[in-house]
C-alpha positions as CSV (number, residue, x, y, z in Angstrom):
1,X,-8.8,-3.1,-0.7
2,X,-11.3,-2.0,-3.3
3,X,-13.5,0.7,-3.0
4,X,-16.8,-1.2,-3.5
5,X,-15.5,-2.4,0.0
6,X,-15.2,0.7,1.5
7,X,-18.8,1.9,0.6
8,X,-20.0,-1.3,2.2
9,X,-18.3,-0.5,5.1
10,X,-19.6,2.9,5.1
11,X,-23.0,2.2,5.0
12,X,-22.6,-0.1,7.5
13,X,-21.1,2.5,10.1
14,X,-24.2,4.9,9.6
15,X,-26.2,2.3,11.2
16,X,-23.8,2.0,14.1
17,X,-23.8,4.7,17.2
18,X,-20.7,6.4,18.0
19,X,-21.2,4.8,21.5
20,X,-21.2,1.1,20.2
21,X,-17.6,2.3,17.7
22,X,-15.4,4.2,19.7
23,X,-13.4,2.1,22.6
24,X,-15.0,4.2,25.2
25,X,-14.5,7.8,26.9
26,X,-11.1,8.9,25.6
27,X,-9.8,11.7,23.4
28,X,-6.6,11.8,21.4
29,X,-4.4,14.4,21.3
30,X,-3.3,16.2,17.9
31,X,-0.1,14.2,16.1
32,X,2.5,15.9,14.8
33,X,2.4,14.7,11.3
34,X,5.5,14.4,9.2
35,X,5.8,16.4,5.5
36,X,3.1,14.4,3.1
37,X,1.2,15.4,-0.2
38,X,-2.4,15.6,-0.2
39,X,-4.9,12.9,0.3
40,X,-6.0,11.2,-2.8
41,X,-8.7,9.2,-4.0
42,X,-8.6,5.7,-5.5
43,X,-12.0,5.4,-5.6
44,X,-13.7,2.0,-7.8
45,X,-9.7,1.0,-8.4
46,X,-7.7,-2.0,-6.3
47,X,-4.5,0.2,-6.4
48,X,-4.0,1.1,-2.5
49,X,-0.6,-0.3,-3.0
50,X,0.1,2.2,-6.2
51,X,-1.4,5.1,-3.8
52,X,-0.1,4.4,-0.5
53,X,3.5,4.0,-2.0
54,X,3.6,6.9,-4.1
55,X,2.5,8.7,-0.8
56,X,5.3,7.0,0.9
57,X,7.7,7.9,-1.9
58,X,6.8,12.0,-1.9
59,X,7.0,12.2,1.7
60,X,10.6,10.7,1.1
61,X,11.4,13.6,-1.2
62,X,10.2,15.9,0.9
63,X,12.1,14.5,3.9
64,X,15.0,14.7,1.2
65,X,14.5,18.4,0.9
66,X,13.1,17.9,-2.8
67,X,10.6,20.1,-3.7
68,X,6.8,18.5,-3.7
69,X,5.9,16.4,-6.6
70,X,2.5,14.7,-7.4
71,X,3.5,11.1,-8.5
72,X,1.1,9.1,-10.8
73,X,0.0,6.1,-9.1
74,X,-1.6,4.7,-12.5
75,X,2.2,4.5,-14.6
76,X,2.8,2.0,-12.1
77,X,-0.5,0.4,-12.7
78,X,-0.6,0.0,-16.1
79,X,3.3,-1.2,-15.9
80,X,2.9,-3.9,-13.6
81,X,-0.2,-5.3,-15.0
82,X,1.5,-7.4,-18.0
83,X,4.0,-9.1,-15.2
84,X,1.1,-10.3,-13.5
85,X,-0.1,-11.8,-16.3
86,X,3.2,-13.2,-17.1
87,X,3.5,-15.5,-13.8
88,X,0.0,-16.1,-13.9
89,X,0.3,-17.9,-16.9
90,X,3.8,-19.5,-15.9
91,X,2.0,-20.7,-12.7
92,X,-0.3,-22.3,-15.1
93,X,-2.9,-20.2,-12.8
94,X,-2.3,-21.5,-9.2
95,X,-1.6,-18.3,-8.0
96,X,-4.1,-15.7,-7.3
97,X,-4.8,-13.1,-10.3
98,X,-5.3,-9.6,-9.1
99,X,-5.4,-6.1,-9.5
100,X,-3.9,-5.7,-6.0
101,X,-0.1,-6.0,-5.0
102,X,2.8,-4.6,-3.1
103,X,5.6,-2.2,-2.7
104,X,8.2,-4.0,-4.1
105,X,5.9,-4.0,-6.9
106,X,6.7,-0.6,-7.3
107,X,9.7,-1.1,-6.3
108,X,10.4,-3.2,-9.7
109,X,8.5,-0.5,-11.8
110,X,10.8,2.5,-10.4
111,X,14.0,0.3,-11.2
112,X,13.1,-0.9,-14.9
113,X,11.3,2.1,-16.0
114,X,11.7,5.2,-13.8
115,X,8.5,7.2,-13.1
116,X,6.1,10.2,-14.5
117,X,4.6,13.0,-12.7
118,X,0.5,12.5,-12.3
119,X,0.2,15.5,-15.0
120,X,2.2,13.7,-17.6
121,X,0.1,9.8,-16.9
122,X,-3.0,10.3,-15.0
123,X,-4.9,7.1,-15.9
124,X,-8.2,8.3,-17.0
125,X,-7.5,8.8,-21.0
126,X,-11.5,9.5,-21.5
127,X,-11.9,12.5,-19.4
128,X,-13.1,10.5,-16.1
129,X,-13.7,12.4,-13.1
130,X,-12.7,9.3,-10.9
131,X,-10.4,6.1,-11.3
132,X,-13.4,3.0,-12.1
133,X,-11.5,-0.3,-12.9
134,X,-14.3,-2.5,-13.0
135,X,-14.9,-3.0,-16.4
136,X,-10.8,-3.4,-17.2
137,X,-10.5,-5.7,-14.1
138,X,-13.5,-7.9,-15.7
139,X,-12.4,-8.0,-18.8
140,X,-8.5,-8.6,-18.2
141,X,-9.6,-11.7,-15.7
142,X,-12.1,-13.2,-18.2
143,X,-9.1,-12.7,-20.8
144,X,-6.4,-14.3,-18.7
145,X,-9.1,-17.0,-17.5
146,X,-9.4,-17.7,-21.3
147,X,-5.4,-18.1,-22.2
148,X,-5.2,-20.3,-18.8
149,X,-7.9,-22.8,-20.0
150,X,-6.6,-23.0,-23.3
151,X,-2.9,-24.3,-21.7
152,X,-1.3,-20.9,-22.6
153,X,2.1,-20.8,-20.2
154,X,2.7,-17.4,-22.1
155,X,0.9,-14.5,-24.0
156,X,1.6,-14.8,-27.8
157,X,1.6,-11.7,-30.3
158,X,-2.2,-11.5,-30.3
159,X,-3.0,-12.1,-26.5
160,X,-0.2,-9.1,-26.2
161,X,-1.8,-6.7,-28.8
162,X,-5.3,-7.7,-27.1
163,X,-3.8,-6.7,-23.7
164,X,-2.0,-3.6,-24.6
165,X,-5.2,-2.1,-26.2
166,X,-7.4,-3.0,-23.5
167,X,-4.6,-1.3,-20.9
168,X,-4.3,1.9,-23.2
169,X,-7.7,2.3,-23.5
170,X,-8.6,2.3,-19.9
171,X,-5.4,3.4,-18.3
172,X,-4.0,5.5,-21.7
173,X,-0.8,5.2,-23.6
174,X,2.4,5.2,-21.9
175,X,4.9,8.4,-22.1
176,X,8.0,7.1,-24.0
177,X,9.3,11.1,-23.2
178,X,7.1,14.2,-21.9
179,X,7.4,18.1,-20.9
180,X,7.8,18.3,-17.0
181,X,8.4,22.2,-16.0
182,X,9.6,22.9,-19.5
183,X,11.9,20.1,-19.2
184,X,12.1,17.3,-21.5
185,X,12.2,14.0,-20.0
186,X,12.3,10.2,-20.2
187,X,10.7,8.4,-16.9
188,X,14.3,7.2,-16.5
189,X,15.4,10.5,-17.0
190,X,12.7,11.8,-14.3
191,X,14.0,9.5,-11.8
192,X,17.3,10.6,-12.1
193,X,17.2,14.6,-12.5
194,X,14.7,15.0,-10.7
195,X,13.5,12.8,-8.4
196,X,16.9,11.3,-7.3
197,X,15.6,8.2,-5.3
198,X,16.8,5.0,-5.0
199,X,14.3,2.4,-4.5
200,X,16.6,0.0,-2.9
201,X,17.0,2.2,-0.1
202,X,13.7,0.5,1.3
203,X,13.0,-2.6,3.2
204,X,9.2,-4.4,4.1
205,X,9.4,-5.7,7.1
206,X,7.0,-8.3,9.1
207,X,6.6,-10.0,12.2
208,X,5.4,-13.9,12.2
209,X,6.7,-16.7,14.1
210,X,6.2,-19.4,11.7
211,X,9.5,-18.5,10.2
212,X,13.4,-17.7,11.5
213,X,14.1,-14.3,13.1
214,X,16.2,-12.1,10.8
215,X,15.6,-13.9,7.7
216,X,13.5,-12.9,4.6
217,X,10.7,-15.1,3.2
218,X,7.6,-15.2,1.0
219,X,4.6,-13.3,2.9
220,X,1.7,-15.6,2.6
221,X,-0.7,-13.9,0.7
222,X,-2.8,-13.9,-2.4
223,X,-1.4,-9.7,-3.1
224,X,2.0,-10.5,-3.0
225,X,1.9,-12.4,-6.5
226,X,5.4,-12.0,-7.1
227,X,6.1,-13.9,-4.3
228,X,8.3,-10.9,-2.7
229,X,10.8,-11.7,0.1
230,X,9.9,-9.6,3.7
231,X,12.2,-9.6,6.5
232,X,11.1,-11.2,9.4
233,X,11.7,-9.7,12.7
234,X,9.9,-10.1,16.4
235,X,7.3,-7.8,17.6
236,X,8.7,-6.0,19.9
237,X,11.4,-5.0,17.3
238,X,8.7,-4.7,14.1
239,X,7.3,-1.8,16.3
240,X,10.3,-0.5,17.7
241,X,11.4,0.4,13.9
242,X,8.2,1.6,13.4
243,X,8.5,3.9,16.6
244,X,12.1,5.1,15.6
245,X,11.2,6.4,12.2
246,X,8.5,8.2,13.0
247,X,10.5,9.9,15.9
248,X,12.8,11.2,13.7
249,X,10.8,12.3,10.9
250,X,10.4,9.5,8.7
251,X,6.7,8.2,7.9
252,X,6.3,4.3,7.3
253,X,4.4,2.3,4.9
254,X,1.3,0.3,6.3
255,X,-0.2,-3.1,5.1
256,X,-2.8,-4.9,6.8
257,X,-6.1,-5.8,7.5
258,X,-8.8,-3.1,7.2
259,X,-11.8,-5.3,6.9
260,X,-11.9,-6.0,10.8
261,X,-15.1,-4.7,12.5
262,X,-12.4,-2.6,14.5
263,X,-11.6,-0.6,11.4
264,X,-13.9,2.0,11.7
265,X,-12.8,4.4,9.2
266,X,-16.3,6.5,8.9
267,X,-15.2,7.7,12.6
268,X,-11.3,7.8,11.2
269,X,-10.7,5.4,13.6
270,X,-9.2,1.6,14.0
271,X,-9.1,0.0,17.7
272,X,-9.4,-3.4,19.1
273,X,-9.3,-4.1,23.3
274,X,-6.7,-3.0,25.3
275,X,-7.5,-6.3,27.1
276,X,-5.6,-8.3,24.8
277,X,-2.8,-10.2,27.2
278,X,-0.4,-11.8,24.6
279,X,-0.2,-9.3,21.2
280,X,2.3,-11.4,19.8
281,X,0.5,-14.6,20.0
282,X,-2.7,-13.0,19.0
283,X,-1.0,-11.7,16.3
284,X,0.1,-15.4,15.3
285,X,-3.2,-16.7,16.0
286,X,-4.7,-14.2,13.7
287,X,-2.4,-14.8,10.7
288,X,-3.0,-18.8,10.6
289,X,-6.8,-18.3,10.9
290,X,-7.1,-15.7,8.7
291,X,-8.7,-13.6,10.9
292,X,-6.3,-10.9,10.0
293,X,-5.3,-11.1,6.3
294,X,-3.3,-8.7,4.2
295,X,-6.4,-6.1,2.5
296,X,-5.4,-2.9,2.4
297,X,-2.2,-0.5,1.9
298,X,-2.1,3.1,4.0
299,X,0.7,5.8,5.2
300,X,1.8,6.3,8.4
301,X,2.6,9.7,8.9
302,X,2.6,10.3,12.9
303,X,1.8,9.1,16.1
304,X,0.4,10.8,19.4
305,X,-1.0,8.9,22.5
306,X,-4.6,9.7,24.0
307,X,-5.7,10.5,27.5
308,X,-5.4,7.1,28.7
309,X,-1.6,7.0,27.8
310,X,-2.5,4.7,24.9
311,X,-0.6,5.1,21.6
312,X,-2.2,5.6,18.4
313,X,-0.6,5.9,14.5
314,X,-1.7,9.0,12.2
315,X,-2.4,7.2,9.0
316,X,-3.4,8.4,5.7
317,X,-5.6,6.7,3.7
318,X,-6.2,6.8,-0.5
319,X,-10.0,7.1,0.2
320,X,-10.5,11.0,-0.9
321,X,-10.6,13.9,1.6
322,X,-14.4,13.7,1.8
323,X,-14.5,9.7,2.7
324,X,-14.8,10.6,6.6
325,X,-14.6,13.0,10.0
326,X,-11.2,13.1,9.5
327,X,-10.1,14.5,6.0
328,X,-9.1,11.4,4.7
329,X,-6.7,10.1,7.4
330,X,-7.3,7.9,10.6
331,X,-6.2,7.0,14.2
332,X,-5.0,3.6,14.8
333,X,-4.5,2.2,18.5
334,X,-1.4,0.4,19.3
335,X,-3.3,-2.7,19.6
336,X,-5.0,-2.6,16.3
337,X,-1.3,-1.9,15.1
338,X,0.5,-4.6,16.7
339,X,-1.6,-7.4,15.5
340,X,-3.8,-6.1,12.7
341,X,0.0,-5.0,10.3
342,X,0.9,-7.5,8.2
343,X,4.1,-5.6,6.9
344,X,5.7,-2.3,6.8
345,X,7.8,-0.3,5.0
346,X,10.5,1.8,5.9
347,X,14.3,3.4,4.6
348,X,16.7,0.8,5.8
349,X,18.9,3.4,7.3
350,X,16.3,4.3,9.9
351,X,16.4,0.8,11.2
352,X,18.2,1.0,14.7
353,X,21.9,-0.3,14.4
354,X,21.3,-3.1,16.8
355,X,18.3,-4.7,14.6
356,X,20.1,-3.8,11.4
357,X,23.3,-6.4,12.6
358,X,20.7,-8.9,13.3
359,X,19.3,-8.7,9.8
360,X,23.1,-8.6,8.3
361,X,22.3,-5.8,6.4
């Protein structure tokens, strides 16, 4: 979800009372929140996905008992930007060109190039205060528009040396090796020494009836360009794993819809009726009229329950500290959960034994 989005959401919450956004008279209690960096700030950028996984991926380390590191969420940007190109133009431009994307995007990024610390790549080569992609979006669409109208199927020499100069001047040149604690490095190198992860150690996860039980298959949905495989399991399950990890200290991706009038995020909040009967067929409902769509990526990092008995996720958001009342981070109800997530995210050794047979992992 880009930021232009979020403003327009903001300024429509300051016309709205508290009364008419909040599901009524309840409080929540505190969450205990599991080990995560600070919030961030993607500001006029469509890279949730880059911000909400590299949150994912230092709460991991930190989990792991690895010191705290400040991943850049921009290497991955600027990495994954030519791919997208690439099966654009294979698909002769049927799928949907975008800044946005997925984990396993990053996924891919980790496994062919490593990673950089945010002080080594931070994306703003000119001294910017903020992360603005609009003119580099613009300009990369009308560019890719241009090679798909002239019956390019790939980028020649000159389409890439147009790209790479557009991505270096906006996003900067990429570290072949850097100084990281007065250690010399490769991104490979980094990944390795001193981060130690294994990207394949994660699984997305969804919950659609459309398709088998315990099978993977293409999400539906214009972000996941790559046409990533998710695992398909049934609700109950999808929130069960969800549930689990959290319980024992392990914080979960998010991907879903934050463009619902329920997503309130000015008041940190994200609620729909607890008079919904069927949340699995609303769910299904939702998907195939696109009522709920795949907009927006976010870290779960704890759960509590209110007053009521109701439970509600902890979920931080790449929005900056100052974006709302609470700091950045937000209270979803299990209601807006359960039918509003599209996917999540978790380490596959978190998934309870019982589920993990059923998906023959």
């Amino acid at each position: 979800m880009t930021r232009l989005l979020f403003l327009f959401h903001f300024a429509l919450a300051s016309f709205l009372s508290l009364a008419q956004t909040t599901p009524g008279n309840f409080y929540i209690k505190s969450a205990s929140v599991i080990s995560c960096t600070p919030v961030k700030d993607q500001y006029m950028s469509s890279t949730c996905w880059s911000f909400a996984s590299n949150s994912f991926i230092e709460s991991e380390l930190l989990r792991m008992g690895e010191k705290e590191v400040d991943l850049s969420e921009m290497y991955t940007a600027r990495l994954i930007y030519p791919q997208k190109i690439i099966a654009h133009l294979q698909q002769k431009g049927q799928n949907y060109f975008t800044p946005g994307g997925q984990f396993h995007d990053v996924q891919w990024v980790i496994k062919h190039y490593g990673m950089v610390p945010e002080e080594v790549y931070n994306g703003k080569p000119r001294g910017e205060f903020n992360h603005d992609h609009s003119i580099l979006d613009t300009l990369m669409k009308r560019y890719v528009d241009k090679m798909v109208a002239d019956g390019k199927t790939k980028p020649d020499e000159a389409d890439w040396r147009y790209i790479n100069n557009l991505l270096d001047r906006y996003l900067g040149k990429l570290p072949a090796v850097f100084t990281y604690e007065e250690k010399p490095y490769t991104p490979q190198g980094f990944l390795k020494n001193e981060l130690g992860l294994n990207p394949d150690d994660y699984l997305e996860i969804t919950s659609y009836s459309h398709h088998p039980w315990y099978t993977s298959f293409v999400l539906e949905n214009k972000y996941n360009w790559s046409s990533g495989l998710y695992m398909n399991v049934p609700l109950n399950d999808f929130i069960r794993i969800t549930d689990e990890a959290l319980d024992n200290g392990y914080s979960v991706l998010w991907d879903g819809d934050a463009d619902d009038m329920g997503f309130v995020f000015r008041e940190g909040l994200a609620f729909l009726p607890d008079t919904i009967k069927n949340l699995g067929a609303e769910r299904q409902r939702t998907f195939a009229d696109s009522s709920s769509y795949l907009d927006h990526m976010m870290h779960i990092v704890g759960k509590t329950t209110d007053n009521k008995g109701h439970k509600w996720y902890y979920i931080k958001n790449s929005w900056g500290s100052y974006s709302n009342s609470q700091g950045g981070y937000l209270y979803m109800d299990e209601n807006y959960f359960a039918i509003k997530t599209a996917a999540i995210v978790v380490n596959k050794q978190i998934i309870p034994a019982d589920i993990r047979n059923k998906m023959k992992l």
